[in-house]
N, C-alpha and C positions, 0 to 999 in steps of 0.2 A: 440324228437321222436314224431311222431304225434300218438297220441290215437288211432286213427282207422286202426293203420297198424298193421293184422295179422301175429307173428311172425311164423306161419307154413304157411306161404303162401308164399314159395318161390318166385315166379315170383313176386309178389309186393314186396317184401322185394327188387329184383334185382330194380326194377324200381327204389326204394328210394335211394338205394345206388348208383343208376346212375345218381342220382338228385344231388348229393354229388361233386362237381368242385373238386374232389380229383388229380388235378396234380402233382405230383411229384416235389420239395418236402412240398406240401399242405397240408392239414390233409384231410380239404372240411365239414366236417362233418357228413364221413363215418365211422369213430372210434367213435365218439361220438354216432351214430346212433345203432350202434351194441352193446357197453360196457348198455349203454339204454337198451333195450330189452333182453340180458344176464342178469344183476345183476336183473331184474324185474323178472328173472327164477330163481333165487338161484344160480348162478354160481356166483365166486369170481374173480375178475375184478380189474387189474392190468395195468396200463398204462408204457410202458418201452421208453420213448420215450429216444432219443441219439442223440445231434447235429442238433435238430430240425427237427429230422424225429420220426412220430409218428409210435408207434406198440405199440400194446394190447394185452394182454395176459389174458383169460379166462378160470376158471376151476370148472369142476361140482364134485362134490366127492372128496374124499382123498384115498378111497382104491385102490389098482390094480386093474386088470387092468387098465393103465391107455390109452385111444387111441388119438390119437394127430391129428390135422389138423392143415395145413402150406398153409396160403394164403395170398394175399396183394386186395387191395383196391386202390391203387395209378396208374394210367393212365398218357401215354404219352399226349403232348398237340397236341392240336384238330386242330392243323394246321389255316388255311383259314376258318371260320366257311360259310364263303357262298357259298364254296362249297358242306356244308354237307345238306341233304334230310330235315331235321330237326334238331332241337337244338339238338348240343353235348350232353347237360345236362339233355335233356328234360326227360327222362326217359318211354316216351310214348311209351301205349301199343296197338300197331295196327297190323294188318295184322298176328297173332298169333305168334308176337314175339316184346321183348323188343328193343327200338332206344336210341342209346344214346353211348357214350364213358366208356367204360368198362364193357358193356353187354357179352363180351363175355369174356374177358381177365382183369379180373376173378372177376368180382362182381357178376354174377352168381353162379359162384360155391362158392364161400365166402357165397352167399344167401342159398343154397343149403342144405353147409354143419351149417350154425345156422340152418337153420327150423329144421334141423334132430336132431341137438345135444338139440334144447328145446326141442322137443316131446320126445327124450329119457329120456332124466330129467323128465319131466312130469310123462311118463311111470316106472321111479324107476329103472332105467338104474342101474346094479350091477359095479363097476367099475368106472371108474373116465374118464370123457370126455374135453380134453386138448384144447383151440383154440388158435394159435401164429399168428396173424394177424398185417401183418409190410403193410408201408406207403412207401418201399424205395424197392420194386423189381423193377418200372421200371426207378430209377433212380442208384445210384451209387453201392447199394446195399451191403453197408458196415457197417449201421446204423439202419438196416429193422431187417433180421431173424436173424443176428449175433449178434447183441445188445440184440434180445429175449432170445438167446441161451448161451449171456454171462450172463444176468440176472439169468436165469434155474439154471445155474452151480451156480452160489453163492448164491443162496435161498436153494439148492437141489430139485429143482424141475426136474421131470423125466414123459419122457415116455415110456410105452412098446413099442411101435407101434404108426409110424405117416405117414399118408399120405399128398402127400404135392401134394395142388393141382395143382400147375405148374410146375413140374420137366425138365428146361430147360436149365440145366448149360450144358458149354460144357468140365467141369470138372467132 
């Protein structure tokens, strides 16, 4: 984790985690990057990993409510890298936006929803703040949020309410 990354600063936080080679099924050291900057907030900080696909599991509080966030870290591969503008990985921030392989699908919104959930911790958020963060949406996805949710079930871990930031099944 480098020292000088503000965890309320979403857009560098997205850069960092685009700096992250997080291919599927990789880790890259975008779980590392985030359980880092969590457990440095008080949140309790869980690795569920399954058949060599990583997922983290983050939680601020213990009372209800509890609000849940469901996102991954893990990116398709970068193809041909000479035909891309700039490095895949490079995480550079030009032109008033982040470059890089999972900028937009979904290391942003993974960025997005930590900046919020540390400044609510900060803040003395009433309630308890959930993050299920898997390695395996864009690959077989059998070992990502299902392995989080088998974990949940046999700890009793519960949420009221979860927004999952890429709602894309066609179930």
């Amino acid at each position: 984790m480098s020292a000088d990354l503000d965890p309320l600063d979403p857009v560098a936080l997205t850069s960092a985690l685009v700096r992250c080679a997080s291919v599927t099924p990789e880790e890259g050291g975008a779980l590392v990057l985030l359980q880092g900057l969590l457990e440095a907030e008080g949140f309790r900080c869980t690795r569920v990993d399954r058949n060599g696909i990583a997922n983290l599991y983050a939680r601020f509080g213990e009372q209800g409510p509890a609000l849940g966030f469901n996102g991954h870290t893990d990116v398709v591969p970068t193809g041909d890298v000479s035909a891309w503008t700039r490095p895949p990985f490079s995480g550079e921030i030009a032109e008033g936006k982040v470059w890089g392989r999972g900028a937009c699908d979904m290391k942003s919104g993974v960025a997005a929803w930590v900046s919020a959930a540390i400044a609510a911790a900060r803040d003395g958020v009433r309630g308890s703040l959930v993050l299920m963060i898997t390695g395996d949406e864009e690959g077989d996805a059998r070992d990502g949020t299902v392995a989080l949710l088998d974990w949940m079930d046999a700890q009793g871990e519960r949420v009221d309410h979860c927004v999952v930031g890429e709602p894309t099944s066609r179930q």
